[in-house]
MARMIDO-675891 format. One record per residue (C-alpha): residue in one letter; x, y, z. Coordinates in steps of 0.02 Angstrom, whole numbers, padded with zeros to 5 digits, always signed. Example, Ala and Ser with C-alpha at 12.3 -4.5 7.8 and 13.67 -1.06 7.14 Angstrom:
// residues 2
a+00615-00225+00390/s+00684-00053+00357/
This chain:
// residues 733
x-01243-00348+02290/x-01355-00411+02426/x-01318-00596+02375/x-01286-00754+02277/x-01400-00900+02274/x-01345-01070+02135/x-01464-01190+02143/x-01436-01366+02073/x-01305-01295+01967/x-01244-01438+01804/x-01099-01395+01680/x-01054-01543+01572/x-00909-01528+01448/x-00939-01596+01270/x-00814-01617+01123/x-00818-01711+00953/x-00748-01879+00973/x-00742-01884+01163/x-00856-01921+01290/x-00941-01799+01385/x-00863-01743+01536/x-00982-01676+01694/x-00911-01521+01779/x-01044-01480+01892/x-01150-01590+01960/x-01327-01507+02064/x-01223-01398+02142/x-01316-01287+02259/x-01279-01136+02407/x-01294-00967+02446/x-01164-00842+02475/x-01148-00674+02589/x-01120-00497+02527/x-00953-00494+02632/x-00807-00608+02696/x-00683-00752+02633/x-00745-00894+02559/x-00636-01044+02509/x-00688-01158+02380/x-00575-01334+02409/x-00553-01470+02294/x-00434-01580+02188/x-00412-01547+02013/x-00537-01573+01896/x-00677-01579+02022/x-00764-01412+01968/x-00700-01258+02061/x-00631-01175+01933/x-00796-01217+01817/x-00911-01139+01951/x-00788-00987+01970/x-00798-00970+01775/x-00993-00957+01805/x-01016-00856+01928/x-00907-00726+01840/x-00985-00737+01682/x-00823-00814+01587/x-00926-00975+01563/x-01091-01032+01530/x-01205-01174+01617/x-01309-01315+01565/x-01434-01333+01693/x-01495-01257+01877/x-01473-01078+01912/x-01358-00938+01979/x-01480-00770+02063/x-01395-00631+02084/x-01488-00505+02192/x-01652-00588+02140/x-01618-00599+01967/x-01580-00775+01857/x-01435-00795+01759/x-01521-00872+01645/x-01618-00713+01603/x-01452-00618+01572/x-01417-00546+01377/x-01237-00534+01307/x-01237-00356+01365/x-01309-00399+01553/x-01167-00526+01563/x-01019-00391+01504/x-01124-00274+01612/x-01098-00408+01762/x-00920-00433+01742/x-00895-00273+01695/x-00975-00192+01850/x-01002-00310+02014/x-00852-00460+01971/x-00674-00437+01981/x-00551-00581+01937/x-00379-00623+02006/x-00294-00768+01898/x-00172-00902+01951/x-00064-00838+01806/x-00123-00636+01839/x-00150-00637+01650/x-00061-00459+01634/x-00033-00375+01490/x+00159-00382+01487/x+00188-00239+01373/x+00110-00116+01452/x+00146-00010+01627/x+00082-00070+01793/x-00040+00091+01788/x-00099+00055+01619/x-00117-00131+01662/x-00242-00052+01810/x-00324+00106+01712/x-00389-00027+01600/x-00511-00090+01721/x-00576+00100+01760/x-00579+00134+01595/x-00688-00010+01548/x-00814+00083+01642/x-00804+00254+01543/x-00715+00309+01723/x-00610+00490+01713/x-00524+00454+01830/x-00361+00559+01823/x-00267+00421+01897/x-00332+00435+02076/x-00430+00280+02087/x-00268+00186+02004/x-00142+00273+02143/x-00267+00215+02282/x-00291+00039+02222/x-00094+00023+02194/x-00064+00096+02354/x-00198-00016+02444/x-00094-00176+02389/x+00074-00104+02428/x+00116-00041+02270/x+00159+00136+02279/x+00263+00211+02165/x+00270+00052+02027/x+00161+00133+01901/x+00269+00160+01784/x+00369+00013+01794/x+00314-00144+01646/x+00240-00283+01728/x+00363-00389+01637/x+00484-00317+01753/x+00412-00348+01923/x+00416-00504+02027/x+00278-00644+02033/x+00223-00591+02191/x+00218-00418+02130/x+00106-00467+01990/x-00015-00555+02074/x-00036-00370+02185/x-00054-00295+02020/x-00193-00407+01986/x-00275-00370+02128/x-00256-00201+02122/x-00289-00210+01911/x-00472-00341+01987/x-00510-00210+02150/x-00501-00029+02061/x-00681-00010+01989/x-00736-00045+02177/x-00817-00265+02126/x-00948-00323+02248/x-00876-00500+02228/x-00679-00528+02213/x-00658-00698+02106/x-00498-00784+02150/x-00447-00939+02041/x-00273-01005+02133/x-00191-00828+02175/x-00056-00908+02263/x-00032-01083+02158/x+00122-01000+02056/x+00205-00915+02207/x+00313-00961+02364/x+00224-01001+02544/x+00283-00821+02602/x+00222-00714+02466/x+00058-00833+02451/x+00045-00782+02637/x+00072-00595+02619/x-00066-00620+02462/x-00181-00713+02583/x-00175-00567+02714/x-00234-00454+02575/x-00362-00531+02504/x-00416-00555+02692/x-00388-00385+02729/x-00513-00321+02549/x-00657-00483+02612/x-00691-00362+02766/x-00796-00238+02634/x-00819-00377+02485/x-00869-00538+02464/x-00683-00633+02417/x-00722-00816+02332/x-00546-00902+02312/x-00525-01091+02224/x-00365-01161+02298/x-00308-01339+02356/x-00235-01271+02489/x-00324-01344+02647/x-00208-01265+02797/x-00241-01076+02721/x-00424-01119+02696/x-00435-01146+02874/x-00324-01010+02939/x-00377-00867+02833/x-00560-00930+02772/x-00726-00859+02846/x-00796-01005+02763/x-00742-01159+02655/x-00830-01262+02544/x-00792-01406+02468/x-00803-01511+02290/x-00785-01671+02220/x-00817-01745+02064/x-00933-01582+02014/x-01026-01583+02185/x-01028-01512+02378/x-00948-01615+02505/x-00948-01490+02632/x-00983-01341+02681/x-00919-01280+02849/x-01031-01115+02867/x-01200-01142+02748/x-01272-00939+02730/x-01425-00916+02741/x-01537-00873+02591/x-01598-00669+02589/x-01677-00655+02429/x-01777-00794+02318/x-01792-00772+02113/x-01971-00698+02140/x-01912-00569+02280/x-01838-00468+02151/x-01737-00288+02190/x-01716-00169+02060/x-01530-00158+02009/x-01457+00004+02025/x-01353+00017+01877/x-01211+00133+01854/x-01186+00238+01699/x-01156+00156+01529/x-00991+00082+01502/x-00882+00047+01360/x-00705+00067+01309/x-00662+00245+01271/x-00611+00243+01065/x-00458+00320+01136/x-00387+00175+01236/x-00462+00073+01073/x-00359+00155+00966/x-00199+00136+01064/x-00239-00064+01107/x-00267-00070+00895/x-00092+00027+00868/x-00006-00106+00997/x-00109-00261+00914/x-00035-00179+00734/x+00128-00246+00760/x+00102-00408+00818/x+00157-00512+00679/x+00271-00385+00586/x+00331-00520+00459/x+00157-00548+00401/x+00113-00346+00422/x+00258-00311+00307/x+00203-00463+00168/x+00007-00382+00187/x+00055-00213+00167/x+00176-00241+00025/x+00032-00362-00054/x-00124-00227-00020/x-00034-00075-00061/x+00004-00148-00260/x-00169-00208-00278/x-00252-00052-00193/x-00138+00053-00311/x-00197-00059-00436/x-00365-00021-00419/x-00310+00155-00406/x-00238+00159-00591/x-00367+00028-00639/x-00524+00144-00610/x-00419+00296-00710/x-00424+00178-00861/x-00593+00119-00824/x-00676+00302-00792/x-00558+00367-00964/x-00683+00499-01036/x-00623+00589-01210/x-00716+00724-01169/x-00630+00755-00990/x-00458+00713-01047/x-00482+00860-01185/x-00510+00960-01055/x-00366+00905-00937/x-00267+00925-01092/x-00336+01092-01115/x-00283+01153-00971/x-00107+01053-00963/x-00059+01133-01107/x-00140+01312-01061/x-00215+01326-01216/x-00288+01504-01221/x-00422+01471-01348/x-00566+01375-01419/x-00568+01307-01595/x-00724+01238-01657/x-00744+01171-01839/x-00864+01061-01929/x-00852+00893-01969/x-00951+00755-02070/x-00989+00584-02041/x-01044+00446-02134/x-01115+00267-02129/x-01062+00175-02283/x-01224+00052-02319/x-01305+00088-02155/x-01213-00026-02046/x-01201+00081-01896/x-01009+00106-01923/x-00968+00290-01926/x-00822+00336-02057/x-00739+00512-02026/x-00718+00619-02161/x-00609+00784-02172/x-00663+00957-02069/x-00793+01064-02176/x-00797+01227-02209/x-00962+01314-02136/x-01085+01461-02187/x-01171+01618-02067/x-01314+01518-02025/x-01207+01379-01964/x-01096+01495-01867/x-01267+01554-01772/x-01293+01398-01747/x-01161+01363-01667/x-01147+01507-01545/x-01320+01420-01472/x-01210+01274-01445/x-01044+01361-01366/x-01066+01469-01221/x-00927+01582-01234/x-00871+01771-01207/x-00842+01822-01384/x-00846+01720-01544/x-00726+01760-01689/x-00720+01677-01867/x-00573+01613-01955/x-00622+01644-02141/x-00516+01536-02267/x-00505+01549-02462/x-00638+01473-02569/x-00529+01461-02704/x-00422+01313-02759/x-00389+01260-02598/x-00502+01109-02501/x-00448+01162-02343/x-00461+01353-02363/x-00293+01397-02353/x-00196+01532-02451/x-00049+01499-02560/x+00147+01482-02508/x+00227+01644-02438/x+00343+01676-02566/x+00453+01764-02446/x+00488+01602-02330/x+00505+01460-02444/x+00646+01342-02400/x+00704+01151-02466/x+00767+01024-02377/x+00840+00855-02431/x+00689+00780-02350/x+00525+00884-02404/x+00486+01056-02434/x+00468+01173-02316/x+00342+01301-02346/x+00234+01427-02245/x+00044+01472-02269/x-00099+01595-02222/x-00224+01469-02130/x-00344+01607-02122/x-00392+01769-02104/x-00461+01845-01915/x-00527+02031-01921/x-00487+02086-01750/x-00428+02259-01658/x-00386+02312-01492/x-00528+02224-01386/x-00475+02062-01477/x-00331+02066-01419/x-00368+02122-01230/x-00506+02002-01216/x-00409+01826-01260/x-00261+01890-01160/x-00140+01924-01309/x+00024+02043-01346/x+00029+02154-01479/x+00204+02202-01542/x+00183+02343-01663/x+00053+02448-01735/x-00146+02370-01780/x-00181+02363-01950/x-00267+02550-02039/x-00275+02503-02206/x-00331+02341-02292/x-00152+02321-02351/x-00065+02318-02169/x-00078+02168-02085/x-00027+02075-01928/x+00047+01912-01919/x+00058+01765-01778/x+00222+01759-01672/x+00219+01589-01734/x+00237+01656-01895/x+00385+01744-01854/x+00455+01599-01778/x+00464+01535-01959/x+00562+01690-02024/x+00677+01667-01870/x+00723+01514-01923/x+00750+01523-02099/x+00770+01697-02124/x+00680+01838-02222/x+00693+01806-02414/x+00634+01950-02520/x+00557+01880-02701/x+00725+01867-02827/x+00842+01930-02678/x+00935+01878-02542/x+00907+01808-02382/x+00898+01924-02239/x+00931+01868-02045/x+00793+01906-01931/x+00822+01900-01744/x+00701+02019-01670/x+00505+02075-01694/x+00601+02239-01774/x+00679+02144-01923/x+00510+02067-01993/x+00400+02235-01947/x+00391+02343-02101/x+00423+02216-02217/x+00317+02129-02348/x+00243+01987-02393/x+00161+01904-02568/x+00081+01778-02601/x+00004+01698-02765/x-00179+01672-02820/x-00228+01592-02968/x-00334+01716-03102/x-00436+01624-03221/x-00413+01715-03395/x-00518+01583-03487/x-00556+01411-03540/x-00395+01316-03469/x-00303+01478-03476/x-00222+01543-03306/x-00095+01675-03246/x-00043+01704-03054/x-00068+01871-02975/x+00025+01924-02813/x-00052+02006-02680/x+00066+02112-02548/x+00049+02161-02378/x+00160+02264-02262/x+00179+02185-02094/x+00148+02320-01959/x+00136+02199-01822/x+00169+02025-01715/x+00039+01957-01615/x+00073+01844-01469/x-00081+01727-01464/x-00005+01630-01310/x-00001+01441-01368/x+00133+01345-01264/x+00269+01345-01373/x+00349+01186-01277/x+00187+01074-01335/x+00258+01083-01511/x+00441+01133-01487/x+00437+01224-01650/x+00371+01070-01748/x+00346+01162-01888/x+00524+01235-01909/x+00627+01074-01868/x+00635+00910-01950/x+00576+00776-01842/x+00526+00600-01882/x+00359+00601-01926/x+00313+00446-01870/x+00382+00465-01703/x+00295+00622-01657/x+00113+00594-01771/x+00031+00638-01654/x+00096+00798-01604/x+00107+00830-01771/x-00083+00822-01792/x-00095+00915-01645/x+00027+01049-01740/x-00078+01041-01891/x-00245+01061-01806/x-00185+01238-01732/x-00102+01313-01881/x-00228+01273-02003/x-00379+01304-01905/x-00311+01412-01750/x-00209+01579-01737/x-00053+01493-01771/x-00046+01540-01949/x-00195+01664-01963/x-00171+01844-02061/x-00229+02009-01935/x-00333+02118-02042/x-00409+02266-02011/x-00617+02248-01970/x-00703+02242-02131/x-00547+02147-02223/x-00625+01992-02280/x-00800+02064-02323/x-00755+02230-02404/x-00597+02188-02483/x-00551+02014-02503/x-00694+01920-02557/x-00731+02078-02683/x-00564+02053-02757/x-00576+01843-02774/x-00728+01883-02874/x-00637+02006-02985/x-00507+01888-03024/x-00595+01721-03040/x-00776+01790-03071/x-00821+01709-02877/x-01009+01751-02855/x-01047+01681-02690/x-01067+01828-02530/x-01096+01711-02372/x-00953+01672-02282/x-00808+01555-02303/x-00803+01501-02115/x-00650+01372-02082/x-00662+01389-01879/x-00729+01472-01735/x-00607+01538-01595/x-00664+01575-01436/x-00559+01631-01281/x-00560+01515-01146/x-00651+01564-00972/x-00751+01505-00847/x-00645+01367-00788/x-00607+01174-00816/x-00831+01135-00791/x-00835+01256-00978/x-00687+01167-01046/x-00768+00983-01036/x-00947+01053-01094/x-00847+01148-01236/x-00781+00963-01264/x-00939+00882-01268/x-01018+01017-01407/x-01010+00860-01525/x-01138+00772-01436/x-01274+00900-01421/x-01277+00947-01618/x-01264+00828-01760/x-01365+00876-01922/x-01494+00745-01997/x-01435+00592-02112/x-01442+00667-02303/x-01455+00566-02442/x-01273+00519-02435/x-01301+00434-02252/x-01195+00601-02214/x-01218+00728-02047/x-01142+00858-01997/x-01044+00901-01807/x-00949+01027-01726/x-00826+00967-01634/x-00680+01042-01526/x-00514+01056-01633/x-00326+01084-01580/x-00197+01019-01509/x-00264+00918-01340/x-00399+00848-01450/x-00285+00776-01600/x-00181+00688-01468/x-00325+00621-01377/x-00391+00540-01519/x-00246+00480-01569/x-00226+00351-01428/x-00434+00351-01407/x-00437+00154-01482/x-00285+00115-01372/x-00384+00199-01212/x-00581+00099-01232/x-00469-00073-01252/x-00399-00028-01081/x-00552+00031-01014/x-00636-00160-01030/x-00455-00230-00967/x-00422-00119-00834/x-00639-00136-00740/x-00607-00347-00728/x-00412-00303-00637/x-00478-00186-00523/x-00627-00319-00481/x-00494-00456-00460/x-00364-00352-00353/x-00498-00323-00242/x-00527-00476-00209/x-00360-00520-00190/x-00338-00385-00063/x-00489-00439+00035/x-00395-00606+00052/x-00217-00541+00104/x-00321-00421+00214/x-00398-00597+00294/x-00241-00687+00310/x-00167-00535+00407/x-00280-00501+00543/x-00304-00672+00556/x-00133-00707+00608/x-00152-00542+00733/x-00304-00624+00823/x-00202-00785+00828/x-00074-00689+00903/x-00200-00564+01008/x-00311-00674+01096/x-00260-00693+01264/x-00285-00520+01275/x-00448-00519+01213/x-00486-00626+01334/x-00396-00543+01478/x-00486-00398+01413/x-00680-00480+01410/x-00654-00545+01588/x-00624-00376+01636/x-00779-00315+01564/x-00760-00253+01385/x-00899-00310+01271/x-00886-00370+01100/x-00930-00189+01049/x-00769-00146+01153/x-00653-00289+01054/x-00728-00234+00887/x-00668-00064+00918/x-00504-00107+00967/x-00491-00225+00790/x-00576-00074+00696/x-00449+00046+00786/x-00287-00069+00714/x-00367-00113+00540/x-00409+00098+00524/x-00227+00145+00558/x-00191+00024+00426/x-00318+00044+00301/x-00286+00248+00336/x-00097+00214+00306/x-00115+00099+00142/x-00251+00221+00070/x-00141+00341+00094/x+00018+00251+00009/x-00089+00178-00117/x-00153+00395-00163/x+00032+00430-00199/x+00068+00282-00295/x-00086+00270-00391/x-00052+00468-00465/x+00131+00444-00479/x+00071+00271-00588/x-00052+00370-00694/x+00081+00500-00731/x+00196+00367-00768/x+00066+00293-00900/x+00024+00449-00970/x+00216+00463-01004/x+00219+00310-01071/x+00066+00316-01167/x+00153+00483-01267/x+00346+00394-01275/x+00400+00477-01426/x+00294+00620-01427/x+00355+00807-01402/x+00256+00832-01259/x+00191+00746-01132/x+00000+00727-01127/x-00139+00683-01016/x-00244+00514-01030/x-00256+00454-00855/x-00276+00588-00715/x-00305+00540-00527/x-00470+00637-00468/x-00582+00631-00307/x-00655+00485-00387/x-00530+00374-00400/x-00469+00409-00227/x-00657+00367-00176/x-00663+00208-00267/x-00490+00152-00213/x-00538+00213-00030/x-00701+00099-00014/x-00637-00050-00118/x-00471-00059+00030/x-00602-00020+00160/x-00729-00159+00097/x-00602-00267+00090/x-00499-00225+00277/x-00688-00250+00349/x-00714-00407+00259/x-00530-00456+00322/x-00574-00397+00495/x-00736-00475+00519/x-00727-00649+00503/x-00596-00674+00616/x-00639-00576+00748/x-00810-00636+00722/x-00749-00825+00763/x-00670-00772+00904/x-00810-00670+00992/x-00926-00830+00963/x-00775-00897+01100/x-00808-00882+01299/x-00703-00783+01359/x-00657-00943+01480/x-00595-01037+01315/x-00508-00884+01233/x-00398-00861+01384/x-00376-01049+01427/x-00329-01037+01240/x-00445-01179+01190/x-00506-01088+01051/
């Protein structure tokens, strides 16, 4: 700095309700690049105001301060942190440490305030220069005044200032520590300029190169006037150092230390944010509830190995726009094509029913498993009939216990099936029950079951039909989704919906299907139907589609979806025709699918008012942290750091807590939608899926708390960057 001219400086002090009250007063004289000048004056008559100016802590009304040719006046926010940051260090009356940290940190601040790595060299020197050595690692809270004021010396000295601003550095300490002060800050004025406000007339004399002196906001005296170098027009270029800023590591370890500052309201914010972030959390599951995708996650919950498509009509009674379900329909060959355009899938295989007497396709009681209960009847059927061999079997993953079928009277039955037998035993027609325990006590028997032959007009007789069993098949369903539903009595209002789901894959899945031999239904059954009830029609009596599941959970939800990308036109009946996915995850979907869209609605206006309410809570926190912070933000803008640098700091503290409550609010959201998907199936025999916690909800539940911590954080600290630093550490605002 080559040197300081103010000119007919004026500060005037205004506030609401009082009268104005002049600081500064035309103050005007020029200062040297080097030595120890003493500012005198009573209270109140302006040192400390022009001190405040000169270092950039306070603003003025009129005149002007030149710094090596250049106005004051000209200075932006960032010259002015530049200014203190760079050419002005300060030395309070009250040091204006920060307690909790180490006499080195308290220093390193300074350096690192100007992007220094310094490796703690320049710290040891300036500690060592003011008789230090050794006390880094001691708290300031711990050392004597005396000692704190060298700290502050050091702390104001370290980045190497070309003007050392003094403000009373002896006011709070006895005559001979003031005097051991005064004899350093006379000893640092021999390579700096040193400007010191004190009252103190006897040390101004003794220790001053020169003293000026105030009253009532202007010179008295002046006992050496310098003489002027440069003018505003005479202008040097500045040599500036390198950028400087607060590394975001020292920001991030001032935010963790500003984090606990008011613990009582930290605790009462977090316990607030982290129900309505979880809130939102579980709030956007409900709100984002897709059938389609919770098929699928049911799908795979269960580890269904297999596909079952059926068709399904739909009608609008008078046109009104209100769809009415109607039962699943069987379908023809041309349909099935159809359908395979629809379905991308490895293999298709058709589940052919019996046209005969039965809506639903299926084939009369097994006489050989027919049991009663007091409650109902409990019979078993043949859902269907699936022609398959041994690449059927490798392809969808199955076990084959046994032998295939060779002859269209062999056939191979479902290990559900057997389950049946297991559980009720083996009853030959007109004998007695035998136990079976083991695939080896049901293999080589037979089975029979009716069929109605039409011998005329009203006239009927039943014919049996017999099969040797020659094999079990193991078509993988999760037996604990249905716990044997079938074989146990349960009530069957408690568990309806499982129950559909039972229903769904035993009439139109494996579950209850007869293994024939290739060329079964075609060659031999439908051939034999027409013998017996003169059946004419050839094309095929399609009740479902199975189709092993690959390809992941992405083929899954589009295999969901298939009912959106066909439906048939409107016939005269204000009818059309779907296919749809079929089974057990879709059953129970549906079942709570009413329940699900009124919480969709419900659950979007929560989320949008827990936000809200989290933004708040967010507000009150770091409001109180401010409140509690701000005397270090001011210690910390007199040293230099811009508003960039405080920001930081504020975004460090509210990241560790925003990064902590996301995380909190993850686990408790996903824990909450398991919770409600448990809740949602009370009663049921399994558990299903409604509500899962994806990427998405984490996202959504991530930017709502980070909306609402910046929201929280920027007001306040906002307010108190609009502060002089002069006022924030004075704490007058």
């Amino acid at each position: 700095m080559k040197s300081i001219s103010i000119r007919n400086l004026n500060k005037t002090y205004r506030a609401k309700g009082c009268a104005d009250v002049p600081a500064l007063r035309g103050v005007s004289f020029d200062l040297p690049e080097k030595g120890m000048v003493f500012i005198l004056g009573k209270s109140g008559c302006g040192k400390s105001t022009l001190l405040n100016v000169l270092g950039g802590l306070d603003n003025f009304d009129g005149g002007d301060v030149i710094i090596d040719g250049r106005s004051m006046k000209d200075f932006s926010a960032k010259d002015t942190d530049r200014h203190r940051n760079e050419k002005v260090g300060f030395v309070f009356q009250e040091n204006n440490l920060l307690d909790e940290y180490t006499v080195e940190r308290n220093v390193g601040l300074a350096v690192e305030l100007q992007s220094e790595k310094d490796g703690g060299d320049l710290v040891a020197a300036a500690l060592k220069s003011v008789d230090l050595e050794g006390f880094g690692d001691r708290k300031c809270n711990r050392l004597s005044g005396g000692q704190k004021q060298r700290v502050a010396i050091a702390r104001a000295i370290v980045k190497k200032p070309e003007i050392l601003l003094c403000d009373e550095p002896t006011g709070a300490l006895d005559s001979d520590t003031g005097e051991e002060i005064f004899n350093l800050l006379k000893k640092i004025s021999n390579d700096t300029l040193v400007i010191v406000v004190s009252h103190d007339r006897e040390s101004a004399e003794k220790y001053g190169d020169r003293v000026i002196e105030l009253k009532d906001g202007q010179v008295i005296s002046d006992s050496a006037p310098a003489e002027t170098k440069l003018t505003e027009t005479e202008t040097e270029p500045e040599v500036r150092k390198k950028s400087c800023g607060l590394p975001a590591k020292r920001a991030f370890s001032i935010g963790a230390s500003f984090l606990i500052a008011r613990p009582v309201r930290l605790a009462l914010c977090i316990i607030i944010c982290l129900l309505t972030f979880t809130c939102v959390g579980v709030s956007d599951s409900f709100a984002s509830y897709n059938r389609e995708k919770a098929i699928a996650d049911n799908l795979v919950k269960y580890k269904t190995p297999y596909y079952i498509f059926t068709q399904t009509s739909v009608y609008d009674l008078a046109n009104l726009g209100v769809e009415f379900g109607y039962i699943k329909n069987i379908f023809n060959e041309t349909e099935y094509e159809r359908l395979k355009t629809l379905v991308k899938c490895d293999r298709y295989d058709k589940v052919n029913g019996f046209p005969i007497n039965s809506i639903n396709g299926s084939f009369y009681t097994i006489e050989e498993l027919r049991v009663r209960h007091d409650k109902y009847d409990e019979t078993l059927s043949f859902h269907g009939i699936v022609e398959f061999d041994e690449s059927f079997v490798s392809d969808y993953g199955f076990t084959l216990y046994g032998e295939y079928p060779q002859s269209y009277d062999e056939i191979v039955i479902p290990d559900y099936m057997f389950e049946g037998f297991k559980t009720y035993g083996y009853t030959p027609k007109d004998g007695t029950a035998q136990t079976v325990s083991s695939y080896d006590d049901i293999i080589g028997k037979t089975l029979s079951h009716k069929h109605r032959a039409q011998l005329g007009e009203g006239n009927y007789e039943y014919e049996y039909w017999t099969y040797k069993i020659v094999g079990v098949l193991d078509t993988n369903v999760n037996k604990k989704v249905y716990d044997r539903v079938m074989y146990k009595e349960y009530d069957g209002n408690k568990y309806d919906a499982i129950g559909m789901a039972d229903n769904a894959m035993t009439r139109y899945g494996l579950q209850e299907a007869m293994f024939t031999a290739k060329g079964f239904y075609q060659d031999y059954f439908v051939p034999k139907l027409q013998q017996i009830n003169n059946y004419r029609e050839t094309d095929d009596y399609i009740v479902s589609v199975v189709c092993p599941i690959t390809g992941g959970k992405k083929a899954m939800l589009q295999a969901a979806r298939i009912h959106e990308r066909y439906h048939s036109e409107l016939n005269a009946e204000n009818r059309y025709n779907y296919f749809m996915l079929t089974g057990d995850a879709q059953e129970i979907v549906d079942y709570k699918d009413d329940t699900m869209d009124l919480c969709k609605t419900i659950f979007f206006y929560t989320a949008l008012g827990t936000s809200v309410i989290s933004a708040l809570f967010v507000l009150y926190y770091v409001s109180g942290v401010v409140t509690e912070k701000k005397r270090q933000v001011g210690i910390l803008r007199s040293l230099g750091a811009s508003k960039g640098d405080i920001f930081k700091i504020f975004a460090a503290q509210n990241g560790i807590f925003a990064g902590g409550l996301i995380a909190l609010a993850t686990v408790f959201s996903a824990v909450t939608d398991v919770i409600i998907n448990s809740y949602l199936t009370k009663g049921y025999v399994a558990k299903a899926v409604f509500l899962s916690f994806s990427i998405r909800q984490f996202a959504v539940l991530a930017a709502v708390a980070i909306l609402a911590i910046a929201v929280g954080v920027i007001i306040p600290v906002i307010k108190i960057l609009r502060a002089k630093p002069v006022d924030i550490i004075s704490g007058r605002k």
